[in-house]
C-alpha positions as a Markdown table, in Angstrom:
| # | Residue | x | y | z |
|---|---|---|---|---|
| 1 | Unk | 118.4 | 88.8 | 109.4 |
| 2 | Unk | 114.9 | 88.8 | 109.7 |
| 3 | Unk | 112.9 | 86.7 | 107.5 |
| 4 | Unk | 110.0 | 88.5 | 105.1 |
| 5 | Unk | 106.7 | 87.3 | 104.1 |
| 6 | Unk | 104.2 | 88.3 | 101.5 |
| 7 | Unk | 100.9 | 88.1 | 101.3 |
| 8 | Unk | 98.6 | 87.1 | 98.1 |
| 9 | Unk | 95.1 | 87.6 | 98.3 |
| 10 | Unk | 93.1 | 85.7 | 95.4 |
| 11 | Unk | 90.9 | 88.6 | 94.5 |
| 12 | Unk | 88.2 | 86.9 | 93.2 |
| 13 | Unk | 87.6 | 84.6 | 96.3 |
| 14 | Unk | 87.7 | 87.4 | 98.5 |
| 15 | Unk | 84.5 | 88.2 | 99.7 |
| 16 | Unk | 86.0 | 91.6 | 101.4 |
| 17 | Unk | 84.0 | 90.2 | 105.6 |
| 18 | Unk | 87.3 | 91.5 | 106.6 |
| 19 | Unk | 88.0 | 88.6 | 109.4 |
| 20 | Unk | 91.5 | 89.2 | 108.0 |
| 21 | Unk | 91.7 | 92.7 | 109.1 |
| 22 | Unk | 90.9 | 92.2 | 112.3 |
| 23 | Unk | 92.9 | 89.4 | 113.4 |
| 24 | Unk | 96.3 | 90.9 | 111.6 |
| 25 | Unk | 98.7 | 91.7 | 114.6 |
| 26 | Unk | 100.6 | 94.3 | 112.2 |
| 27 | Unk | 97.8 | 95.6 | 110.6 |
| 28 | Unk | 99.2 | 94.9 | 107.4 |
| 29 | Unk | 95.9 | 94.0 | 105.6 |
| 30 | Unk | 92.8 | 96.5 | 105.0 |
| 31 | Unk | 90.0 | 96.4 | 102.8 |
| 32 | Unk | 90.4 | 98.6 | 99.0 |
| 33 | Unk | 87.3 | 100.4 | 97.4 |
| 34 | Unk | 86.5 | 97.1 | 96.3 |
| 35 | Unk | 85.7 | 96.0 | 99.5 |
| 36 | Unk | 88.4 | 93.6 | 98.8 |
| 37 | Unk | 91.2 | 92.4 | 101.2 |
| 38 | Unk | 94.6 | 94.2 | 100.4 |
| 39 | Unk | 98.2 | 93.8 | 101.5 |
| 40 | Unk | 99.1 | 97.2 | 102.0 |
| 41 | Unk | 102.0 | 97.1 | 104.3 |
| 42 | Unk | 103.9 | 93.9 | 103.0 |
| 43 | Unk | 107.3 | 94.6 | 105.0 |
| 44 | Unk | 105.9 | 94.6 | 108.6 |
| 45 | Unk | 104.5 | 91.1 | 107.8 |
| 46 | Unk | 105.9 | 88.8 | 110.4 |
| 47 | Unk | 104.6 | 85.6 | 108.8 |
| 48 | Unk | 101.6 | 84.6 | 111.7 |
| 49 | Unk | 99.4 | 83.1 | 109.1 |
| 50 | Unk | 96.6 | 84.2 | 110.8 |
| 51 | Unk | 95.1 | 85.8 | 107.8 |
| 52 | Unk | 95.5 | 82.5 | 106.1 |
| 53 | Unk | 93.9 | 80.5 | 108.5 |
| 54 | Unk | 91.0 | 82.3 | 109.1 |
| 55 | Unk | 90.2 | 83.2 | 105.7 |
| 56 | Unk | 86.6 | 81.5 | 105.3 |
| 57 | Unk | 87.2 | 81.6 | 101.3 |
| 58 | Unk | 91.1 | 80.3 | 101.4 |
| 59 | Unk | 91.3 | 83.6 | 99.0 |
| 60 | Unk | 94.5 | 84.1 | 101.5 |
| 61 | Unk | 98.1 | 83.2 | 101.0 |
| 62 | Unk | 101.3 | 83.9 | 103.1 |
| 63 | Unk | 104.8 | 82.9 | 101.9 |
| 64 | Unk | 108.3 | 83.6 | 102.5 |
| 65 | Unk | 110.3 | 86.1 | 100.6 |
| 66 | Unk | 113.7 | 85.0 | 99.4 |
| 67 | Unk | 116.0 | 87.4 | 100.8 |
């Protein structure tokens, strides 16, 4: 079984450059009418952590999901 992620975005930190965006293979991040990144498609998450790394704020977390 495949393993799932999710992805917590510290709201506050977030300063909505949208570096995340970009880099996300599964597009699973966009920016809300905040201008604020947003984990809208959780599931298709495959746990790169290349939102987290090139977050310049660290507003970006990615864990594992207990099955």
């Amino acid at each position: 079984m495949a393993k799932k992620f999710s992805i917590e975005v510290m709201e506050k930190w977030c300063k909505g450059c949208g570096l995340c965006v970009s880099i996300c293979p599964k597009k699973v991040l966009e920016l809300n009418d905040h201008v604020k990144c947003e984990g809208v498609r959780q599931d298709d998450c495959i746990g790169c952590r290349q939102c987290e790394n090139i977050c310049p704020d660290l507003a970006i977390t990615v864990k594992e999901r207990e099955q």
